[in-house]
C-alpha positions in Angstrom: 136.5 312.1 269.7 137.1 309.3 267.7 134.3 306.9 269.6 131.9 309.8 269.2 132.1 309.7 265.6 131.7 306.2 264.9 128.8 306.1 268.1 126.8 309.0 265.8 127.7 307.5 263.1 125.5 304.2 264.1 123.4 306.1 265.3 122.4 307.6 262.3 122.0 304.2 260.7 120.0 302.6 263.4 117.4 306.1 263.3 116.8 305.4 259.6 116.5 301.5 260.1 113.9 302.4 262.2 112.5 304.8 260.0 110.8 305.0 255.9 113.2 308.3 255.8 114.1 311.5 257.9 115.7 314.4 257.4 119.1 315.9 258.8 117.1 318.3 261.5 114.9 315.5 262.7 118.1 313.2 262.7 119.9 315.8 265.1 116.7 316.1 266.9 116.3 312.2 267.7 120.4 312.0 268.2 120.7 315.4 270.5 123.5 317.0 268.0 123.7 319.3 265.8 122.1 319.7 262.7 126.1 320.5 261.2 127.2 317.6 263.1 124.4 315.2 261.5 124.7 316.6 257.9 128.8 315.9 258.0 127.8 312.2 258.9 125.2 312.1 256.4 127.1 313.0 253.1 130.2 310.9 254.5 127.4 308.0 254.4 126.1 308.8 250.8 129.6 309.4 249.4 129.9 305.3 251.0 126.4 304.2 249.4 124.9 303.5 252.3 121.9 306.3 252.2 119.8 308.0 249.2 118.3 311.7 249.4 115.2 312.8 247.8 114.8 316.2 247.6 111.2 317.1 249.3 109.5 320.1 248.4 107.6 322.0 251.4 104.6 324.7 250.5 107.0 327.1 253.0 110.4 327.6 253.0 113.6 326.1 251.5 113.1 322.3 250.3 114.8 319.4 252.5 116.7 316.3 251.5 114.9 313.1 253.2 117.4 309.9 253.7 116.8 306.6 253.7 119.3 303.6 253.8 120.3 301.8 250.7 119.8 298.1 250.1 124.2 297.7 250.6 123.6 299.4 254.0 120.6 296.8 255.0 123.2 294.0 253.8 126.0 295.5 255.6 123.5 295.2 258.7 124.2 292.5 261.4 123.5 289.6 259.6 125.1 286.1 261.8 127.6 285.4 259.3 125.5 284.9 256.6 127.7 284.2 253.7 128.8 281.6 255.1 125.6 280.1 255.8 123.8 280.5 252.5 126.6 278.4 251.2 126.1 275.6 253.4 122.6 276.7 252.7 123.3 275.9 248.8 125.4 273.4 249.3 122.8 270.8 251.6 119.8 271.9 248.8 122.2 270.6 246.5 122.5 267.1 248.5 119.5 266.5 250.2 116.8 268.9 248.6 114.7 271.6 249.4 112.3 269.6 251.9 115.6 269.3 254.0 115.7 273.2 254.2 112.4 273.7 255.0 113.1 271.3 257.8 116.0 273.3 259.2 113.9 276.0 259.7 110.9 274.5 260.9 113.1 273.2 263.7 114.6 276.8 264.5 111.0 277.8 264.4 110.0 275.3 267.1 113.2 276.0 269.4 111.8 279.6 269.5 108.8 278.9 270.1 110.3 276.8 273.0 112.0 279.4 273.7 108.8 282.6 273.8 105.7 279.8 274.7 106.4 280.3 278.5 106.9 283.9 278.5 103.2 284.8 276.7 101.5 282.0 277.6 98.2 283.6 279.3 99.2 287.2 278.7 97.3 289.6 277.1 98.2 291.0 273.6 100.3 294.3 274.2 102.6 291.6 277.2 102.7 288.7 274.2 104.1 291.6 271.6 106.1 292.9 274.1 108.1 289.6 274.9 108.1 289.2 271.2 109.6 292.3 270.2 111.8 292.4 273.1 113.1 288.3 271.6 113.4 289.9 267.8 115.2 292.7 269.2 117.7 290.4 271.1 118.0 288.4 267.3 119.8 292.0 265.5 116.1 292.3 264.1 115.2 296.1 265.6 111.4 295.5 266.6 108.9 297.3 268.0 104.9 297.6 267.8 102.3 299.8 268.3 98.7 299.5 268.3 96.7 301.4 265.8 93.5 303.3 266.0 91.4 300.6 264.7 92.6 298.6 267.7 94.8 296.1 265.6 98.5 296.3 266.5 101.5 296.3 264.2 104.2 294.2 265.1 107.8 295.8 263.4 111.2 294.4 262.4 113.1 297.5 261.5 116.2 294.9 260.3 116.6 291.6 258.5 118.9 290.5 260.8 119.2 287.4 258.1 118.4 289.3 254.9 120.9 287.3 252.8 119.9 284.0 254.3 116.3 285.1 253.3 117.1 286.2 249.7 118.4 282.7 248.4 116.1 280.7 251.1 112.7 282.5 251.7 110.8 279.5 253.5 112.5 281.5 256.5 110.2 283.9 256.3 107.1 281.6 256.1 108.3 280.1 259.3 108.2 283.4 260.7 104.6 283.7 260.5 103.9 280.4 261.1 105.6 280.5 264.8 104.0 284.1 265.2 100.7 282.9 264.5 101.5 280.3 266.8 102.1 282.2 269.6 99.3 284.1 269.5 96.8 281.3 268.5 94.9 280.7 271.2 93.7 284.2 271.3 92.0 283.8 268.2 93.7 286.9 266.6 94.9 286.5 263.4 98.3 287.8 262.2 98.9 288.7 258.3 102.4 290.0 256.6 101.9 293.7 255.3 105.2 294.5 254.8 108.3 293.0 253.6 111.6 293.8 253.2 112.3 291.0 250.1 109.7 292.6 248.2 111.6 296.2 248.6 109.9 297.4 251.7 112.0 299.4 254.3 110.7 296.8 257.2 108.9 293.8 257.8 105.5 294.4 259.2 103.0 292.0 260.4 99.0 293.3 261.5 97.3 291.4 264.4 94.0 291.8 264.5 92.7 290.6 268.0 90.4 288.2 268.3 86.8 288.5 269.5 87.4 287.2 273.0 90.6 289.2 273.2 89.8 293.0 273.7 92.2 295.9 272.3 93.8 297.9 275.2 
């Protein structure tokens, strides 16, 4: 009984990652419990700090309470020991200066571009995005993508799976795009940021746009 409560319990947590907010009936719906069970879990959570409620009013009926994680449950994420790498972070800045850092993660850039080169090279869009997410996912980050109606597609990261590493050292995130764009350059699509969880978004998201050469599916 004990597993169960800690399996809903991340359950819960991952649902809202995923997620800019849902209520205790579409939680039990996603999870396939209860709504009783869900709502027991959910005020344990708040009572912790780790969701926010807004009360949404609906033109029928009683009004529901929408939940959405807090920024201590996004940090209490997996994050690969990041305290201890922001100091060591901190402390080589200190020595050697921030053109060392932005080396460091140029070089994890290109190892993963090492890494995802083979697996997309040739593919079409919808196979590159899906070795992609399927990578990110593999990294703690929670990705997905979909493909909108314009025929663009929206590439996901439901978690910063290095969010504090991010906050004191943010060229991380520039080498994101950078290898993304990357990978997809030869298809002439371009790739922007739209979303972005260090300026208060609930996700990263990043909008490909293919390229003319490159049909939508």
């Amino acid at each position: 009984m004990e597993r169960r409560h800690g399996t809903t319990r991340r359950e819960i947590l991952d649902a809202l990652r995923r997620s800019p907010g849902l209520t205790a009936d579409q939680l039990a719906e996603q999870l396939g419990v209860t709504a009783m069970a869900v709502r027991k879990h959910l005020a344990l959570l708040q009572q912790e700090g780790l969701l926010a409620a807004t009360v949404e009013r609906r033109p029928v009926g009683r009004p529901v309470h929408r939940y959405t994680l807090t920024a201590q449950a996004r940090e209490s994420s997996p994050q690969s020991y990041q305290h201890l790498t922001t100091e060591l972070l901190d402390d080589l800045r200190a020595l050697d200066g921030e053109e060392k850092i932005a080396t460091l993660f140029r070089r994890r850039a290109e190892r993963a571009y090492a890494t995802l080169e083979p697996a997309v090279a040739g593919r079409p869009l919808p196979e590159r995005l899906t070795a992609l997410a399927d990578f990110l996912d593999g990294q703690g980050y929670l990705a997905d993508w979909e493909e909108t109606p314009e025929g663009d597609y929206l590439l996901k990261e439901h978690n910063c799976a290095i969010f504090g590493v991010a906050q004191c050292t943010p060229e991380v995130c520039s080498c994101e795009l950078d290898l993304f764009r990357q990978l997809f350059a030869d298809t002439g699509a371009a790739i922007d940021r739209e979303r972005h969880v260090l300026d208060g978004d609930p996700l990263c998201c990043y909008r490909l746009r293919p390229g003319p050469q490159e049909p939508s599916s």
